[in-house]
MIKEDREN-187783 format. One line per field, with one value per residue (C-alpha): residue number from 1; x, y, z. Coordinates in steps of 0.2 Angstrom, whole numbers, always signed. Layout:
N
vose: c(NUM / ...)
px: c(X / ...)
py: c(Y / ...)
pz: c(Z / ...)
end
This chain:
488
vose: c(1 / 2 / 3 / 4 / 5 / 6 / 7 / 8 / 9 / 10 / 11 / 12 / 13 / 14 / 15 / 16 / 17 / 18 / 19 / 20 / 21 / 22 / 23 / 24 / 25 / 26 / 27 / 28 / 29 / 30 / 31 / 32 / 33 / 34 / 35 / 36 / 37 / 38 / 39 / 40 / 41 / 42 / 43 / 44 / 45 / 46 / 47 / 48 / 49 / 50 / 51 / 52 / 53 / 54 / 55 / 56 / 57 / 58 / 59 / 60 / 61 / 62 / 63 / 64 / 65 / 66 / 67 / 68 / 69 / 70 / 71 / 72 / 73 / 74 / 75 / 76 / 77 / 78 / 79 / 80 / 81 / 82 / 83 / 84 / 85 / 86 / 87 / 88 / 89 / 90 / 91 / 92 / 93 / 94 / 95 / 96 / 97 / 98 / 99 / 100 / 101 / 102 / 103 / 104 / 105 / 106 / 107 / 108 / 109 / 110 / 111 / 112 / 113 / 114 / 115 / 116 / 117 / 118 / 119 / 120 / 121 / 122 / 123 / 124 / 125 / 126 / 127 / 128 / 129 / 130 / 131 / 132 / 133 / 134 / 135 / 136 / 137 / 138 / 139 / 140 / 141 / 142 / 143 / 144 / 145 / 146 / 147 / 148 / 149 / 150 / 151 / 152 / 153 / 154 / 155 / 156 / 157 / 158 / 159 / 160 / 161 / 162 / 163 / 164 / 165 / 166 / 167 / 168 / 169 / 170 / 171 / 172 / 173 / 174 / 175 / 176 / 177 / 178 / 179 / 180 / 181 / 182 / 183 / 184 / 185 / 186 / 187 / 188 / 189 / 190 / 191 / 192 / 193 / 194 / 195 / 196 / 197 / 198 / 199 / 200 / 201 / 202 / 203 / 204 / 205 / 206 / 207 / 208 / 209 / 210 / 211 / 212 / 213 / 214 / 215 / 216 / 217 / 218 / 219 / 220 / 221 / 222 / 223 / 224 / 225 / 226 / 227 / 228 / 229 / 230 / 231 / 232 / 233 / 234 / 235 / 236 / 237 / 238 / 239 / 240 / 241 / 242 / 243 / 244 / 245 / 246 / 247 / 248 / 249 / 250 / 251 / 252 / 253 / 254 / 255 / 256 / 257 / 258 / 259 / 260 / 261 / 262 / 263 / 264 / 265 / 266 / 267 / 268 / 269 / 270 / 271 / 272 / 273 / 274 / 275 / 276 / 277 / 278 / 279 / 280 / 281 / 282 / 283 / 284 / 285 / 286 / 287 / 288 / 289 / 290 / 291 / 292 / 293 / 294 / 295 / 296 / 297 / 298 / 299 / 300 / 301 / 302 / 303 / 304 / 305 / 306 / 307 / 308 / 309 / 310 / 311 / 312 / 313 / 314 / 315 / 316 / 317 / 318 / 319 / 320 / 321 / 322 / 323 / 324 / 325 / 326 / 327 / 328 / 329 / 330 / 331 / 332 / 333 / 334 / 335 / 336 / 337 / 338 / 339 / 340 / 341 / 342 / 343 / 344 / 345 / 346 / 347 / 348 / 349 / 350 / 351 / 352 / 353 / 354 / 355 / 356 / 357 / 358 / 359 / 360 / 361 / 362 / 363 / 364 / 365 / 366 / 367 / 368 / 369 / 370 / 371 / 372 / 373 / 374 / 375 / 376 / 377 / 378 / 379 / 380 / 381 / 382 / 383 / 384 / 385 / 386 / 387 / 388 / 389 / 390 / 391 / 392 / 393 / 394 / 395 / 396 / 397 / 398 / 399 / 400 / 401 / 402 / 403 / 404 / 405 / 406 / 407 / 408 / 409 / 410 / 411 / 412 / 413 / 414 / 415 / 416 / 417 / 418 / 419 / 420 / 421 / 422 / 423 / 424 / 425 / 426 / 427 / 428 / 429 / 430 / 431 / 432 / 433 / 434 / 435 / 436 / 437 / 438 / 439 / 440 / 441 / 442 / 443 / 444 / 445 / 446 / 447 / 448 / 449 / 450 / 451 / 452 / 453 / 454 / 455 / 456 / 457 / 458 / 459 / 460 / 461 / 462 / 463 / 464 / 465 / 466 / 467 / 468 / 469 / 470 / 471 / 472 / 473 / 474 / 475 / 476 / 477 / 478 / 479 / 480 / 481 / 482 / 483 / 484 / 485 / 486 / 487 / 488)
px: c(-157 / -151 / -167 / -166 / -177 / -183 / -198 / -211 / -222 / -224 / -210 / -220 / -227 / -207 / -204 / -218 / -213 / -195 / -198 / -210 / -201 / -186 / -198 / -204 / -188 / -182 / -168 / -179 / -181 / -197 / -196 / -182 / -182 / -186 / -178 / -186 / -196 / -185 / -171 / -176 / -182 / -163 / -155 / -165 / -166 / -184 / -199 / -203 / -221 / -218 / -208 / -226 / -235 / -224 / -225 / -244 / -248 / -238 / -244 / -261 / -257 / -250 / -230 / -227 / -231 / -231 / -226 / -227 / -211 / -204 / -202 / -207 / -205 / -207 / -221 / -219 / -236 / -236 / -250 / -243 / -233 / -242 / -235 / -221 / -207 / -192 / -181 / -164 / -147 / -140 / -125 / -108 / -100 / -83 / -78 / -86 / -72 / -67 / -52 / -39 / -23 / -7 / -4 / -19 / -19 / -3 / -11 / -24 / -13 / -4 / -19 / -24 / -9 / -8 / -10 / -29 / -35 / -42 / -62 / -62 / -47 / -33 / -28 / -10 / -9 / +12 / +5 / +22 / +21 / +9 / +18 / +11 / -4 / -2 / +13 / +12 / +7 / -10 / -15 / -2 / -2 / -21 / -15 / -6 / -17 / -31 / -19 / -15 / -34 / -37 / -22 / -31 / -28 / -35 / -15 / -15 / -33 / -27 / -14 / +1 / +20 / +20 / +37 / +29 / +27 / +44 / +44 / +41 / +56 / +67 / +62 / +66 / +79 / +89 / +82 / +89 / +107 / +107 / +101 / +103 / +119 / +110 / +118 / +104 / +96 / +76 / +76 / +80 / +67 / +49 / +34 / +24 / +10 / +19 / +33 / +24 / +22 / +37 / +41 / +29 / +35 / +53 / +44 / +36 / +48 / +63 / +58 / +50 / +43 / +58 / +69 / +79 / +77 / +89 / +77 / +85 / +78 / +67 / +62 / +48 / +33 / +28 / +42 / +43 / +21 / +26 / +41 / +31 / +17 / +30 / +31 / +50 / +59 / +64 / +81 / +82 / +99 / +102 / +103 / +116 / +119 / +125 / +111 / +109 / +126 / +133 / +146 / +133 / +125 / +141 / +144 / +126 / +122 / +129 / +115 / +100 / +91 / +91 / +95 / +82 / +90 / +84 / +101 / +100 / +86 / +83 / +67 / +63 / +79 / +85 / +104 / +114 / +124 / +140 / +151 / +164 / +148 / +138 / +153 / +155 / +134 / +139 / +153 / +143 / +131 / +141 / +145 / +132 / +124 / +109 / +101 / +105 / +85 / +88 / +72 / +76 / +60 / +66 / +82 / +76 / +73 / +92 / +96 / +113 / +130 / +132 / +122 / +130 / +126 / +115 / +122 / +114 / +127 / +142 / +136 / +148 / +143 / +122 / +117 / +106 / +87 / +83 / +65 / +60 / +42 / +33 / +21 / +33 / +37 / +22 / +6 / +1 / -14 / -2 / +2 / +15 / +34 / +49 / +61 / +77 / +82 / +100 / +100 / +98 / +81 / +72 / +64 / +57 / +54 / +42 / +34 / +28 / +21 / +13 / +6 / +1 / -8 / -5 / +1 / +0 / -15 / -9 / -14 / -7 / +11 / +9 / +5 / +21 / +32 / +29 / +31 / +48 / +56 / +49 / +58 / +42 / +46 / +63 / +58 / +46 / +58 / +67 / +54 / +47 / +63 / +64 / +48 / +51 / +69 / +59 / +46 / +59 / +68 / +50 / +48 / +67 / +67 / +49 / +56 / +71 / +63 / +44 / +56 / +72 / +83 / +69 / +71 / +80 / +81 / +88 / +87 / +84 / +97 / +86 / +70 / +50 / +48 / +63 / +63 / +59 / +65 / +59 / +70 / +57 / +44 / +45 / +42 / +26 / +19 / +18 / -1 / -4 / +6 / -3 / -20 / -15 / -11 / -24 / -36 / -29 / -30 / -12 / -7 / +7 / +13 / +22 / +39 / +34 / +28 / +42 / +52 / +53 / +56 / +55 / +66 / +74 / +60 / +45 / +49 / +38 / +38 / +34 / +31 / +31 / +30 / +9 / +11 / +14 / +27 / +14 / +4 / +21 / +23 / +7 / +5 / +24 / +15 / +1 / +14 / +22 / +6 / +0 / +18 / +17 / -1 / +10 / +21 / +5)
py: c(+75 / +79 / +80 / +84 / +96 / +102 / +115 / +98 / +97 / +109 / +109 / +103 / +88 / +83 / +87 / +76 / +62 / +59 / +59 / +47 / +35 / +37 / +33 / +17 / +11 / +13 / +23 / +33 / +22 / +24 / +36 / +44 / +64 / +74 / +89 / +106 / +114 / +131 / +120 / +111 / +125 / +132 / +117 / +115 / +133 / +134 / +144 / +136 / +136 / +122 / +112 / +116 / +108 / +94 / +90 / +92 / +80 / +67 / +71 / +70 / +53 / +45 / +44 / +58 / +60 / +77 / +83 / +100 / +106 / +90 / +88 / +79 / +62 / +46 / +36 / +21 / +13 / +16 / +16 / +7 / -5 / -18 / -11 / -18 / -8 / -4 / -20 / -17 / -21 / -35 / -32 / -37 / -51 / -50 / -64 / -51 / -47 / -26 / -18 / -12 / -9 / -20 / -12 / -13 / -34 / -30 / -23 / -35 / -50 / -40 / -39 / -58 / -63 / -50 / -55 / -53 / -50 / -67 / -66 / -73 / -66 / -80 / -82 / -82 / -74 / -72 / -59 / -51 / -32 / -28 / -18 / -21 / -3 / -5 / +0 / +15 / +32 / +34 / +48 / +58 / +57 / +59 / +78 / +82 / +80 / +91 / +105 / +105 / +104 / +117 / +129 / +126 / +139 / +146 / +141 / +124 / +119 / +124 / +113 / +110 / +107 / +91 / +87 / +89 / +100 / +109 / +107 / +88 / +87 / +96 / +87 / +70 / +73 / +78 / +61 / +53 / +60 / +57 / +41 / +33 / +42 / +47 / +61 / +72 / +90 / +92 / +99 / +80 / +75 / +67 / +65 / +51 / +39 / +24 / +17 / +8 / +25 / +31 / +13 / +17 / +37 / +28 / +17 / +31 / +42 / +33 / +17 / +13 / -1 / -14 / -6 / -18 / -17 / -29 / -38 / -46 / -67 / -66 / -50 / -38 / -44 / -24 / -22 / -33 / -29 / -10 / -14 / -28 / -14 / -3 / -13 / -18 / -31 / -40 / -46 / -60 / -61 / -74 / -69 / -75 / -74 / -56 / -51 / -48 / -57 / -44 / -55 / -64 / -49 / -42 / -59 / -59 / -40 / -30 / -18 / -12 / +5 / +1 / -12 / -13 / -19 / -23 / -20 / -17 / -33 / -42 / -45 / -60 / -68 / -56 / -55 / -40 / -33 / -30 / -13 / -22 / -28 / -11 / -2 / -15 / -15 / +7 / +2 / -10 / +2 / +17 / +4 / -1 / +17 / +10 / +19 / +10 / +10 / +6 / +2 / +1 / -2 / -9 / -3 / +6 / -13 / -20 / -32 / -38 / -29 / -10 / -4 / -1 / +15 / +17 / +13 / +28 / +39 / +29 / +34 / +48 / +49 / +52 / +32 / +29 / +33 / +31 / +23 / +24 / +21 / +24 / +7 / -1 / +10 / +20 / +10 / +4 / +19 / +30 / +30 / +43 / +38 / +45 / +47 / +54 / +59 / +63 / +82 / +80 / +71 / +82 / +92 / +75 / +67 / +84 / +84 / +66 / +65 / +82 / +73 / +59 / +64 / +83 / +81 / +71 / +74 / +90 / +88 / +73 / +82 / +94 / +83 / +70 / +86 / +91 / +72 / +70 / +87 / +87 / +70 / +60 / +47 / +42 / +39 / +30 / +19 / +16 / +9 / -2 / -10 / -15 / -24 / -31 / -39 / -46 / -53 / -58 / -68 / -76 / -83 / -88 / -98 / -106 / -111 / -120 / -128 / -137 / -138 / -139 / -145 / -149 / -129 / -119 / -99 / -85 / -65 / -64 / -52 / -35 / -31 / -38 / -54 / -69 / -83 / -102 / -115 / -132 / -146 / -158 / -152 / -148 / -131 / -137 / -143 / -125 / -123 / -138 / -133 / -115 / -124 / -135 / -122 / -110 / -124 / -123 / -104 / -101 / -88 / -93 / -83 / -95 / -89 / -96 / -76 / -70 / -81 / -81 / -100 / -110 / -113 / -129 / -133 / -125 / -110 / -98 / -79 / -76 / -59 / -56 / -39 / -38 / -54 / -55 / -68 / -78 / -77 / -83 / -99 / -105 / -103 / -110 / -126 / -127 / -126 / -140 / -148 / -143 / -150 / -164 / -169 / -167 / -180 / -193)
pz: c(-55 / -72 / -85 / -103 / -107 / -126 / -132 / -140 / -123 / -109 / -97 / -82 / -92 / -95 / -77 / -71 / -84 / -79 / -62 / -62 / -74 / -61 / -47 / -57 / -62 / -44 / -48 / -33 / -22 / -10 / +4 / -4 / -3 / -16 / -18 / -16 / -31 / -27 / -28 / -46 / -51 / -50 / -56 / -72 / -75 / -76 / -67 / -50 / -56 / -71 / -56 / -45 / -57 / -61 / -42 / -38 / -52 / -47 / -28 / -35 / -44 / -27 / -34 / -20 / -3 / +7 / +26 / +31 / +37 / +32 / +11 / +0 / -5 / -16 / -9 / -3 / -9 / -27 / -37 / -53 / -42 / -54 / -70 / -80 / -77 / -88 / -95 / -84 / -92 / -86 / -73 / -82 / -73 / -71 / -85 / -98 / -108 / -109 / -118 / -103 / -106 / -107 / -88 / -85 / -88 / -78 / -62 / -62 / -61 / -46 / -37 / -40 / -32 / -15 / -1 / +4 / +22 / +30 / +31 / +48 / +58 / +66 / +84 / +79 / +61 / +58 / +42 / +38 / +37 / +53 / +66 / +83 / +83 / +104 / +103 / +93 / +104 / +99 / +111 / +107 / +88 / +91 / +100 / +87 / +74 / +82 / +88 / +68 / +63 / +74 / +64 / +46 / +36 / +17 / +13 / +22 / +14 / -5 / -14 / -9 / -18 / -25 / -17 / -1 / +14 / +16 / +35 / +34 / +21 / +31 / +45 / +37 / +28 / +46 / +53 / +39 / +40 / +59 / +57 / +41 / +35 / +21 / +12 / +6 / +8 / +11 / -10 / -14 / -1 / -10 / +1 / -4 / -1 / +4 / -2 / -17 / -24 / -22 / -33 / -46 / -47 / -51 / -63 / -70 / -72 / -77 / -86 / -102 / -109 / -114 / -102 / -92 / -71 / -60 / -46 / -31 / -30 / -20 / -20 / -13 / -25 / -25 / -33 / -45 / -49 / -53 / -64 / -75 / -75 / -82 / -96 / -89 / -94 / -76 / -76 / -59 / -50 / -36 / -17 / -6 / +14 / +8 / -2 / -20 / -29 / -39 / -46 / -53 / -61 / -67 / -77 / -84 / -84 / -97 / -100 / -86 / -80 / -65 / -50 / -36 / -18 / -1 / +6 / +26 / +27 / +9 / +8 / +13 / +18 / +29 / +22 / +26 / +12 / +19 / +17 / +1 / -9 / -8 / -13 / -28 / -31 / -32 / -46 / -55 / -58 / -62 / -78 / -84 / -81 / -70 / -56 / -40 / -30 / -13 / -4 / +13 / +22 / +40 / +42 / +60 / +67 / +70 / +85 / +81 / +75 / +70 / +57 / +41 / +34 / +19 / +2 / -6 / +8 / -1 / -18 / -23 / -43 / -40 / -43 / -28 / -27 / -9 / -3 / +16 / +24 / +40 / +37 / +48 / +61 / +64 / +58 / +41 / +36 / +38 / +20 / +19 / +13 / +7 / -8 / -8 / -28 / -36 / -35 / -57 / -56 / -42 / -54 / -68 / -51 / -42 / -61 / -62 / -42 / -47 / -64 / -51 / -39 / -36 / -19 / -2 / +11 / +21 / +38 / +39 / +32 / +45 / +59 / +55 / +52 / +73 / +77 / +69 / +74 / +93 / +95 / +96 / +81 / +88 / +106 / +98 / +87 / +102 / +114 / +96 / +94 / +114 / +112 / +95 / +100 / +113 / +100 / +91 / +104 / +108 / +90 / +90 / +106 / +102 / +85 / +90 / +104 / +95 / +80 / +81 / +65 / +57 / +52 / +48 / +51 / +41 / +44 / +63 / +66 / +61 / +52 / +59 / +51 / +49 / +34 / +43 / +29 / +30 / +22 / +23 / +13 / -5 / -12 / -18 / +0 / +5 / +2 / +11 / +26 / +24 / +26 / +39 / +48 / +47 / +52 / +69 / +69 / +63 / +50 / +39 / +23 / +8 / +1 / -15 / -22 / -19 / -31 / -49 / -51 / -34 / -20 / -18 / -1 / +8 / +17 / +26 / +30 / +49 / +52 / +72 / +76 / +78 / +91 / +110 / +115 / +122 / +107 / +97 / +107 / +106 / +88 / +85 / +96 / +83 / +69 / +74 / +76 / +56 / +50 / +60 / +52 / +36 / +40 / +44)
end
């Protein structure tokens, strides 16, 4: 314990009284250990006889108690338990008004509006975002990660590049030309912690406050948080059954950084951008000079149709800023993403993750780098997108037969989680509906956060990758059953 000393009393006499005010106070709390006298002696830079002396008067006074071989420590019957103790502040509540910044204010409001885990867990919770953890190979990730463990190293325990673990780059940036066409090298390859970092790094690094950022609507609301803690100015453009409308935005946009897409799945309506508007989105943003950020966060989940290639592989002119996770394919704790930067910006990019937060858990690096280069991850993708399509057939069928009409479906073809319209019901009944339905054990998630305005009716986001198909049925049955108590 820290205790200010000065030449006015003798040093055991200022030993003795702080301790003994801490014990009072309860700041040492009774039967807590005290630490050794050769020990305090060290830390307060005194002789161990002054700490002696400290420690058998308040032994003497019963504010310590002794055991051989054991330490010593604050007594649990105190002798002046019937004295006032100190007046303690009073604990600020969390309406006390404190000066934070305008980001700050900003990050606050974001976390407000997340969505929070339930406080008792639902029998059918549809909670987009949740891959299926049985699915992913646990044993063998577990392997790997001791066999790494075991190599430690006085270089893999110091810090590392900033960038990223040079294997694990290289490693991902060959999965990514093989399966995303991406047109990179592992020097333009990030490693971060998640996608939302690699969100904030762009913020971070290319934005500043009054800047103008393009947003998909609806959008990803992570986005959308880190651009408005930025201090950006978000510019809205409508999404149609091809994703973001670029027409739109070239008849309304004359002036942005950048333009954020969800091109292979919008988030959340699930529209494909198809090849004629990518290579327009590319053009449009080549003249308005904005960086093109393509957040493809599910693109290894397609059930229906080629895959389209990424647009960051089209981008001929450096434009594209590419954003890939593993949340989704691997498990959500994982927290380790990727960016893939314009050659130029590498080295602003590797400054500001450094500035950041130095550089991503190592072991972690190591262990991802062996399961994407031995083959692990794809085999595992494959199998995952098996039993999702499967899931995804599940809610589908279940839909179409409790519901019929009364829904519709948009985004089914690819991703883990599909947008269920409800014509029926205003925009405004979503909360209601929510709370019908998680009285009957059901999870639903509103589309209203993702919007800036509201949609023209209620919608929900049902996220079916964490869900058996018999767990799918039975909660689409209850669904019905919550909108149905709706209708009475």
């Amino acid at each position: 314990m820290l205790i200010p000393l000065d030449e006015s009393t003798p040093l055991y006499r200022q030993i003795y009284a702080a301790i003994r005010s801490a014990i009072l106070s309860g700041e040492l709390a009774p039967g807590s250990r005290i630490v050794s006298s050769r020990q305090m002696s060290r830390e307060l830079a005194v002789s161990r006889n002054s700490v002696l002396l400290a420690y058998d008067q308040l032994l003497a006074e019963g504010y310590l108690d002794s055991t051989i071989g054991s330490g010593t420590y604050v007594s649990a019957n105190l002798p002046d338990d019937g004295m006032p103790r100190p007046v303690q502040r009073p604990a600020m509540s969390e309406d006390t008004p404190v000066a934070v910044s305008k980001a700050a204010q900003a990050a606050r409001t974001a976390l407000s509006q997340a969505v929070r885990p339930r406080a008792k867990p639902l029998a059918y919770d549809f909670q987009y975002g949740l891959p299926n953890v049985a699915d992913f190979p646990h044993e063998l990730w577990r392997r790997l990660l001791i066999r790494r463990a075991r190599q430690r190293s006085a270089q893999t325990l110091a810090y590392a590049p900033p960038a990223g673990l040079p294997e694990l780059r290289e490693a991902v940036a060959l999965y990514l030309r093989r399966a995303r066409a991406v047109s990179c090298d592992a020097s333009q390859v990030l490693i971060v912690n998640g996608s939302q970092q690699a969100l904030d790094l762009i913020a971070r690094t290319l934005c500043d406050p009054g800047d103008r950022v393009v947003i998909e609507n609806p959008h990803y609301s992570g986005s959308r948080h880190v651009f408005s803690v930025a201090g950006a100015n978000l510019v809205p453009i409508p999404v149609d059954h091809d994703g973001l409308s670029v027409e739109i935005g070239e008849r309304t946009v004359k002036k942005a950084k950048l333009i954020y897409v969800t091109p292979s799945h919008q988030f959340p309506t699930g529209a494909i951008m198809p090849l004629s508007r990518r290579i327009a989105l590319l053009n449009w943003a080549e003249a308005l000079g904005a960086y093109v950020v393509e957040d493809d966060y599910d693109s290894e989940f397609r059930y229906v149709g080629k895959p389209i290639e990424a647009v960051q592989g089209l981008d001929h002119k450096h434009r594209v800023i590419y954003v890939g996770t593993l949340s989704k394919t691997m498990f959500p704790s994982v927290r380790i993403g990727y960016l893939v930067v314009p050659a130029p910006l590498v080295e602003a990019f590797t400054a500001m993750k450094y500035v950041n937060d130095r550089h991503t858990a190592m072991l972690q690096q190591h262990t991802l780098a062996t399961f994407l280069s031995d083959g692990h991850f794809e085999r595992h993708v494959r199998r995952s997108r098996v039993r999702n399509a499967a899931r995804r057939e599940a809610v589908i069928s279940a839909l179409r037969q409790h519901l019929g009409d009364r829904v519709q479906i948009a985004g089914e073809n690819s991703g883990l989680h599909l947008l269920v319209w409800i014509p029926e019901l205003k925009a405004a009944a979503i909360p209601e509906l929510v709370e019908a339905a998680e009285k009957r054990g059901v999870g639903l998630y509103s589309v209203l956060p993702y919007y800036i305005g509201d949609p023209l009716c209620a919608g929900v986001v049902l996220g079916y990758a964490a869900l058996e198909p018999d767990q799918i049925s039975a909660g689409i049955t209850l669904l019905k059953n919550a909108l149905n108590s709706l209708r009475r």
